[in-house]
MIDREN-561511 format. One line per field, with one value per residue (C-alpha): residue in three letters; x, y, z. Coordinates in nm, 3 decimals, always signed. Layout:
BEGIN
residu <- ALA;...
px <- X;...
py <- Y;...
pz <- Z;...
//
This chain:
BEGIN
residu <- UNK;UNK;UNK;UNK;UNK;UNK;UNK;UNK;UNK;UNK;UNK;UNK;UNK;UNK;UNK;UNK;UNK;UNK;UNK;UNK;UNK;UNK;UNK;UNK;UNK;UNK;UNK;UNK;UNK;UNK;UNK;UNK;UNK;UNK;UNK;UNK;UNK;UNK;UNK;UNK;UNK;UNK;UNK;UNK;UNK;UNK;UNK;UNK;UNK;UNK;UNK;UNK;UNK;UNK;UNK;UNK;UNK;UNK;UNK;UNK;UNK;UNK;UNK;UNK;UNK;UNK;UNK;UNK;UNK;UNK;UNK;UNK;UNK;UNK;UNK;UNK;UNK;UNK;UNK;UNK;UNK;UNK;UNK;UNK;UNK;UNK;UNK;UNK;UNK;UNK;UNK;UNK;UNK;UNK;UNK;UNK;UNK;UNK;UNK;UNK;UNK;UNK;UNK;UNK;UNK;UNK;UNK;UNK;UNK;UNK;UNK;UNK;UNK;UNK;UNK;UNK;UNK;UNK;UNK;UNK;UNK;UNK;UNK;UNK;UNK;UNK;UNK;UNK;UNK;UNK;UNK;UNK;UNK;UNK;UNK;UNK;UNK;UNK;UNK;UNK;UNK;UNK;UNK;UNK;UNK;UNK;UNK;UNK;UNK;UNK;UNK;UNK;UNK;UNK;UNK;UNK;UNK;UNK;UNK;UNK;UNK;UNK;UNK;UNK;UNK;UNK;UNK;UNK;UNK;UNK;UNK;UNK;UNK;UNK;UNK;UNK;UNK;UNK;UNK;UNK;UNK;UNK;UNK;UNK;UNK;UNK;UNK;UNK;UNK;UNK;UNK;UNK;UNK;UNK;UNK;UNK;UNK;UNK;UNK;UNK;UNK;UNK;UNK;UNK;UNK;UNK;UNK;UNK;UNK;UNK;UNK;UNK;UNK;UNK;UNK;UNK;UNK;UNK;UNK;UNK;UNK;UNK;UNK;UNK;UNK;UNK;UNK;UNK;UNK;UNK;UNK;UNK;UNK;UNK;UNK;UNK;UNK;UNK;UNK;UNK;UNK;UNK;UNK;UNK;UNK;UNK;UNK;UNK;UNK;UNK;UNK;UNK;UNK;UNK;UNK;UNK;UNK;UNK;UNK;UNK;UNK;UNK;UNK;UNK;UNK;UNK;UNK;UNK;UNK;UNK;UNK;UNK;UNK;UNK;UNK;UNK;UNK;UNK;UNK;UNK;UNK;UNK;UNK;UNK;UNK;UNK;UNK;UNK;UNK;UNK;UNK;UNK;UNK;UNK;UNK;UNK;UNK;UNK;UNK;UNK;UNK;UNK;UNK;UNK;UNK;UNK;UNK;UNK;UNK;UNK;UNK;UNK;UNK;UNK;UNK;UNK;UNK;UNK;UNK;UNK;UNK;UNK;UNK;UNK;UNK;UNK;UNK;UNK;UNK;UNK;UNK;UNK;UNK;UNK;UNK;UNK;UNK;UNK;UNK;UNK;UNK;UNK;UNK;UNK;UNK;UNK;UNK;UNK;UNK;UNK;UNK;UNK;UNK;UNK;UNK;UNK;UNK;UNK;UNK;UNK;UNK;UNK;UNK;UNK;UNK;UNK;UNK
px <- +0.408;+0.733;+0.994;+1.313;+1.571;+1.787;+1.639;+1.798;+1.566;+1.558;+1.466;+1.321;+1.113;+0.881;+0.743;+0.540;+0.186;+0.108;+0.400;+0.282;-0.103;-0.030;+0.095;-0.216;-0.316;+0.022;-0.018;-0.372;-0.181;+0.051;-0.198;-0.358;+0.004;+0.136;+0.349;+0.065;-0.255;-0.224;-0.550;-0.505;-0.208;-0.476;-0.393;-0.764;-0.720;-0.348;-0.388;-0.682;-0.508;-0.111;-0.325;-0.411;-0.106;+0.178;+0.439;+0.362;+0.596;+0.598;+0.865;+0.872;+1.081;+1.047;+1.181;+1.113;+0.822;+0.632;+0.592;+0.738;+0.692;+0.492;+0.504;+0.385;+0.607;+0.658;+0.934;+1.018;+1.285;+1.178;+1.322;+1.590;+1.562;+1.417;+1.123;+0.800;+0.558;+0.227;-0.012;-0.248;-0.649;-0.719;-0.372;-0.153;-0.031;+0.341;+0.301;+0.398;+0.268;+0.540;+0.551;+0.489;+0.738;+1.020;+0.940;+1.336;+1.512;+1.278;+1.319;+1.633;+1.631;+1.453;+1.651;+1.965;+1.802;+1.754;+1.942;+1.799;+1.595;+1.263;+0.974;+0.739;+0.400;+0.145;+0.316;+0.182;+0.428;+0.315;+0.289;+0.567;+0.637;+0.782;+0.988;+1.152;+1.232;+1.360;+1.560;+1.684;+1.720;+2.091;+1.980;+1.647;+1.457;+1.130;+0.995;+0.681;+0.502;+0.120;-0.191;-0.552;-0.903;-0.961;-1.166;-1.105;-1.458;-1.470;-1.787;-2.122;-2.205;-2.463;-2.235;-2.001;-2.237;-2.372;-2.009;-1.860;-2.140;-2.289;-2.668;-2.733;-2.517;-2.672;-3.034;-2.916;-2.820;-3.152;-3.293;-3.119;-3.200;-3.601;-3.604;-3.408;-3.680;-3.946;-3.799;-3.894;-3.841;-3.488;-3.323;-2.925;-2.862;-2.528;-2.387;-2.528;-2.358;-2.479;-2.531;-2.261;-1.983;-1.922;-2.251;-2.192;-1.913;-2.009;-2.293;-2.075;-1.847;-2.108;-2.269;-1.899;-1.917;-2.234;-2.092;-1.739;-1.517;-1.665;-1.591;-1.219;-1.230;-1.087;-1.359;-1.241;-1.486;-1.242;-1.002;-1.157;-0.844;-0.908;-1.281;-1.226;-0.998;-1.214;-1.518;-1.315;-1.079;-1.445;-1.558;-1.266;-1.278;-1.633;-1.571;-1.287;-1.510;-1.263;-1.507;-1.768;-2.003;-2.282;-2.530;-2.816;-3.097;-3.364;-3.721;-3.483;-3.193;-2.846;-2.782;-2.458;-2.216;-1.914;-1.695;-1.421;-1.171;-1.087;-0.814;-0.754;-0.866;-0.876;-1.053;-0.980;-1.202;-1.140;-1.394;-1.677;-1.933;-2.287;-2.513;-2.480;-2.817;-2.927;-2.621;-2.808;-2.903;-2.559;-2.578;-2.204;-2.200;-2.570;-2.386;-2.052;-2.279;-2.428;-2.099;-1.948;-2.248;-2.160;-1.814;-1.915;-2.192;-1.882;-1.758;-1.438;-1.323;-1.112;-0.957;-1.095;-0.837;-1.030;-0.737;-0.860;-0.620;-0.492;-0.736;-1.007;-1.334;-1.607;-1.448;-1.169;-1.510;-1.688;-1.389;-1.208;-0.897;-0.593;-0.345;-0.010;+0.142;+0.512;+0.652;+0.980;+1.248;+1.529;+1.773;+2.045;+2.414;+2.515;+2.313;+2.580;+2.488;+2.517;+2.281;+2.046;+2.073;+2.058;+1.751;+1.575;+1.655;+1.532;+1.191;+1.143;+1.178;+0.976;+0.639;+0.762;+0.758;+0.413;+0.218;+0.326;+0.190;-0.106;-0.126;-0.124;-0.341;-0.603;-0.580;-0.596;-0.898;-1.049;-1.052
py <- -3.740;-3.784;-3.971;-4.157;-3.905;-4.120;-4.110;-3.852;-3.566;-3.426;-3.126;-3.110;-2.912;-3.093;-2.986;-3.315;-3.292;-3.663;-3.666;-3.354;-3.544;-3.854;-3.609;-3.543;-3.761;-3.682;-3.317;-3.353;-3.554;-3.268;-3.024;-3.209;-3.175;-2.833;-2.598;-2.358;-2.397;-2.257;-2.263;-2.119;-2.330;-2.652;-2.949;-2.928;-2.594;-2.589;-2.901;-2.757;-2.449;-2.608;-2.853;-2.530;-2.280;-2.401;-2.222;-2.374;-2.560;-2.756;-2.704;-2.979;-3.160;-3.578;-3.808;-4.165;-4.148;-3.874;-3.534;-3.266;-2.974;-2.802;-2.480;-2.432;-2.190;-2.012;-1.869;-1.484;-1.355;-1.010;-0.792;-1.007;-1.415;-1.512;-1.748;-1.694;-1.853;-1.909;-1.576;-1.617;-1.490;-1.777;-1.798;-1.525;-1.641;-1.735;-1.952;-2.340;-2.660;-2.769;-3.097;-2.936;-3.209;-3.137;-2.799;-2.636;-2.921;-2.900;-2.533;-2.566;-2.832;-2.648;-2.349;-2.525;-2.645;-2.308;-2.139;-1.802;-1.575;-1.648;-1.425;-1.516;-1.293;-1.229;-1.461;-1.379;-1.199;-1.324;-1.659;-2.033;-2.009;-1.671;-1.686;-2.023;-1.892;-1.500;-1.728;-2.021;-1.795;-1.729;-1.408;-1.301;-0.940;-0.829;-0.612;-0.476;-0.530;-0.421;-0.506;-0.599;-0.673;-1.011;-1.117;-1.258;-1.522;-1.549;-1.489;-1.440;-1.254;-1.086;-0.907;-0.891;-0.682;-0.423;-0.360;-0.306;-0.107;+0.185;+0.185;+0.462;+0.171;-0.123;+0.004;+0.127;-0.235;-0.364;-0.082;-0.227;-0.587;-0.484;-0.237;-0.489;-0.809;-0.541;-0.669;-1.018;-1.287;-1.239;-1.563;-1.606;-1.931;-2.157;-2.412;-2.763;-3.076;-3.210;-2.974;-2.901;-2.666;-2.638;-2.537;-2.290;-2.155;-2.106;-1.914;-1.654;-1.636;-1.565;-1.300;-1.161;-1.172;-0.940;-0.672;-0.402;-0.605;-0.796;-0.395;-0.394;-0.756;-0.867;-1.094;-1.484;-1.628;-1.410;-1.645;-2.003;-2.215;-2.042;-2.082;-2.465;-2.495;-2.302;-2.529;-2.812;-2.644;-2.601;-2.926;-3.095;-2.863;-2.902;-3.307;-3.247;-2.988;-2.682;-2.485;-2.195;-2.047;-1.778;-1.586;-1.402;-1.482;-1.265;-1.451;-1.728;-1.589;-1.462;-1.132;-1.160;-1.446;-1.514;-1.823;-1.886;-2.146;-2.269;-2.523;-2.568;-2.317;-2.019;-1.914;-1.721;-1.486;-1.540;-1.354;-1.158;-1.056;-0.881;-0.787;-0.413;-0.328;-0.353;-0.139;+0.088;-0.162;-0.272;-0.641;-0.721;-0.589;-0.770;-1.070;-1.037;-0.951;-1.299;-1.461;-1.339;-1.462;-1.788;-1.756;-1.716;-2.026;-2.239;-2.408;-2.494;-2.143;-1.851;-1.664;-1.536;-1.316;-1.057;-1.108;-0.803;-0.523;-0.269;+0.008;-0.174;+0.086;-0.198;-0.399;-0.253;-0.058;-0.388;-0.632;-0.428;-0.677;-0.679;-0.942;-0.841;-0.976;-0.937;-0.981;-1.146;-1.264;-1.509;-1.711;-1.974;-1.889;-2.019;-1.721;-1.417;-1.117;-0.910;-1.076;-1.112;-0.741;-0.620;-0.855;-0.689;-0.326;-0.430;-0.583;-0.264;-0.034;-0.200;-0.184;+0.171;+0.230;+0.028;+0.207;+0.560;+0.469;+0.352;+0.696;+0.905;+0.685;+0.708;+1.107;+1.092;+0.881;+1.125;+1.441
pz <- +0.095;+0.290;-0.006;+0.109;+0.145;-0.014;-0.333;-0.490;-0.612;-0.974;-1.138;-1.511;-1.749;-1.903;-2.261;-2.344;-2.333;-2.245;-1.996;-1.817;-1.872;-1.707;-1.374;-1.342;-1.037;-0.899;-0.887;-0.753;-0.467;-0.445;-0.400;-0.134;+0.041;-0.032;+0.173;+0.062;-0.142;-0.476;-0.644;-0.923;-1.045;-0.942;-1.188;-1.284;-1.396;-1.561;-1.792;-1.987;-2.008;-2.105;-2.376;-2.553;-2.466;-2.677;-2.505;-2.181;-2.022;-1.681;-1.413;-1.181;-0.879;-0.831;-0.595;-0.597;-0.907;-0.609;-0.747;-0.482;-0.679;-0.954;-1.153;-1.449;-1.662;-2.015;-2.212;-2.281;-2.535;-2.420;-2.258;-2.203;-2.190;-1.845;-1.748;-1.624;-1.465;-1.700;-1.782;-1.968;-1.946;-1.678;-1.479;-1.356;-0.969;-0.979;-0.656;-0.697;-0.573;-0.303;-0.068;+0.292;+0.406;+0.143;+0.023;+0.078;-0.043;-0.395;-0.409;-0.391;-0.644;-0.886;-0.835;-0.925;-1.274;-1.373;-1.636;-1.659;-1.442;-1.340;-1.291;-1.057;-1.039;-0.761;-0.489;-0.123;+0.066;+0.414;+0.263;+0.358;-0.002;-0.017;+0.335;+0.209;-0.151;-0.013;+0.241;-0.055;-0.358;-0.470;-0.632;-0.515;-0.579;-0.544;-0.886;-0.748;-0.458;-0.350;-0.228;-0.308;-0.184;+0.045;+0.274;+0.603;+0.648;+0.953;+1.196;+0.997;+0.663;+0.863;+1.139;+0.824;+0.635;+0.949;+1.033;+0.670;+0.554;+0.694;+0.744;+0.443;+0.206;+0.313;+0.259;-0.086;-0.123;-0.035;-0.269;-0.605;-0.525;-0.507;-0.789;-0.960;-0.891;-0.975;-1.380;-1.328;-1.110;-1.006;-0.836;-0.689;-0.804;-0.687;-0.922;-0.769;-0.754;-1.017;-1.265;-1.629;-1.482;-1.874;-1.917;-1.657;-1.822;-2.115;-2.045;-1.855;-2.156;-2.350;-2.104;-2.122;-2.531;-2.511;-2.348;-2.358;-2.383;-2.705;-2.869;-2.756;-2.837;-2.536;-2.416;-2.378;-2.617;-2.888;-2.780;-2.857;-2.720;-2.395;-2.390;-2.440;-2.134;-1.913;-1.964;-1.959;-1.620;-1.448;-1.548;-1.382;-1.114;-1.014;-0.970;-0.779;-0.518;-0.624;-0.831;-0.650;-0.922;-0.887;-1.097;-1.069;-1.333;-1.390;-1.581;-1.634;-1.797;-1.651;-1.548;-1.332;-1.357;-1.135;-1.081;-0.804;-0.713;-0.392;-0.246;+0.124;+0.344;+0.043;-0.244;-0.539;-0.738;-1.082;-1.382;-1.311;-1.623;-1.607;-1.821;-1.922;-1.967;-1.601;-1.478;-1.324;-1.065;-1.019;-1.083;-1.006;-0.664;-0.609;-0.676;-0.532;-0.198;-0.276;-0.330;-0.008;+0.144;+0.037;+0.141;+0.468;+0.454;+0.333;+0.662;+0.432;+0.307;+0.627;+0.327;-0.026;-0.270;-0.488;-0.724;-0.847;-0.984;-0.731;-0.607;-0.810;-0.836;-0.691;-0.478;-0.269;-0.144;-0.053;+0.059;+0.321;+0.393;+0.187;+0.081;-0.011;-0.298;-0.506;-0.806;-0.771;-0.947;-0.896;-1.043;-0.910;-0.888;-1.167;-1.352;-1.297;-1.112;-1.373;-1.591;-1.297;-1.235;-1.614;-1.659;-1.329;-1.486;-1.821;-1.617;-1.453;-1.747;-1.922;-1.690;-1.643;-2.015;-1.982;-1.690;-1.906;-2.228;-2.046;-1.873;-2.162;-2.339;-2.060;-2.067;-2.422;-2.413;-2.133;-2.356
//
């Protein structure tokens, strides 16, 4: 996607709906091309979600009508005015679509049209994107850093699973899938080529709706904007080969539902839901042994990301491998180091003030 370097290159935010629409095949071509694949910013993903966010925004870098970078952003007033990029239920990953060829120069170019801070969340640490914007970055500082459960596919699921597992865990394994097909016929089903990703997705949102998180109302179906774009994200996924979706059904109805996105060589878990009443035979760790599976069986996918919360209970214990990720936030020159600093203190206090409340609310909860 190499431009004429002398076409200049511009940076812009772009609020417009049908503008940001009509990038559409542009971005796809971008993502084809990027310094590093970013699934879960895909095109086919984001524009659902922006048609139904109205405080998204789109920050992008163009040279000669080609598209050299993408980032899809939003708006804080608190704690202090910065950027971020776009969080909501189906995006949190901060890392942009950038031309492999031209990635600096359109950092740079996008850093220079900044006029406030900007958070970015969840980037890879041992990732192109975060050398060239540590290296580029007039003010640059990480927030938080950690890590989380991935998996490194390589070899075969089956000297994957004797060597991660002891032989006591695997049999228990094998135990819960046979007392679980002693309910009914239980089947691990993949989504097929051509069967309704939306279809798909609505049926996990519903399995989702049925159980917890319906009571702390925190389920995506509560959120019907949200529920639209995913069926319409995996829809557009699905034709474009990005979507991976599993469930187990059990006599014909779903039991375990799980959907992932992949671009390049990676893939991204993204939301998991089961159905309560079978706990005791662990459905979501039945299936996530079936997804791996398939991860492996997928000539195209060397790296999955759990994108799972740190030290999650279920699957830091079955996906031994780690990725380490950052929170980082930067800002060009023109922003002065004093406001770059107070807005990093005020970011920091605040998930301080965050994780306590959180604390004493769990205690709390506990007694």
């Amino acid at each position: 996607m190499l431009a004429g370097d002398w076409q200049k290159m511009t940076a812009e935010l772009i609020r417009d709906r049908g503008e940001i629409t009509r990038l559409g095949n542009a971005w796809q071509r971008l993502a084809a091309a990027s310094i590093e694949p970013s699934g879960l910013n895909s095109p086919e993903l984001i524009l659902p979600v922006l048609s139904r966010h109205p405080g998204g925004e789109l920050m992008t870098v163009r040279q000669a009508g080609e598209l050299l970078l993408a980032l899809p952003v939003a708006t804080r007033s608190l704690p202090l005015p910065h950027r971020t990029n776009l969080v909501t239920p189906l995006t949190l990953m901060g890392l942009p679509h950038a031309d492999s060829e031209l990635a600096s120069t359109a950092i740079v170019e996008m850093l220079g049209a900044l006029d406030r801070p900007l958070l970015l969340r969840s980037v890879p640490k041992d990732g192109p994107f975060f050398k060239t914007i540590s290296r580029e970055a007039p003010r640059f500082s990480v927030i938080e850093s950690w890590n989380r459960a991935a998996l490194d596919v390589s070899g075969s699921f089956e000297t994957w699973f004797e060597e991660n597992f002891e032989r006591k865990r695997r049999k228990e394994y094998r135990r819960l899938r046979a007392r679980l097909g002693e309910e009914g016929k239980l089947e691990n089903l993949s989504l097929a080529k051509n069967d309704d990703a939306g279809k798909w997705a609505a049926e996990l949102l519903a399995l989702e709706a049925a159980g917890w998180k319906s009571t702390k109302k925190t389920a995506l179906a509560a959120d019907p904007g949200m529920a639209f774009a995913l069926a319409d994200a995996c829809r557009g996924l699905h034709a474009a080969g990005k979507l991976r979706f599993w469930k187990l059904e059990l006599d014909g109805r779903a039991i375990a539902m799980m959907y992932a996105i992949a671009e390049g060589a990676n893939a991204w878990l993204c939301k998991i839901a089961y159905d309560e009443a079978y706990s005791r035979f662990s459905p979501g760790v039945l299936l996530l042994l079936d997804a791996t599976e398939a991860l492996f069986n997928d000539p195209s996918i060397k790296f999955a990301d759990s994108c799972a919360i740190p030290n999650h209970p279920m699957i830091d214990n079955i996906w031994r491998d780690r990725i380490d990720v950052a929170d980082i936030l930067l800002a060009p020159r023109q922003v002065s180091a004093v406001r770059f600093k107070t807005t990093f203190l005020a970011l920091t206090s605040e998930r301080k003030a965050r994780a306590a409340t959180k604390s004493i609310l769990q205690r709390f909860s506990k007694r």
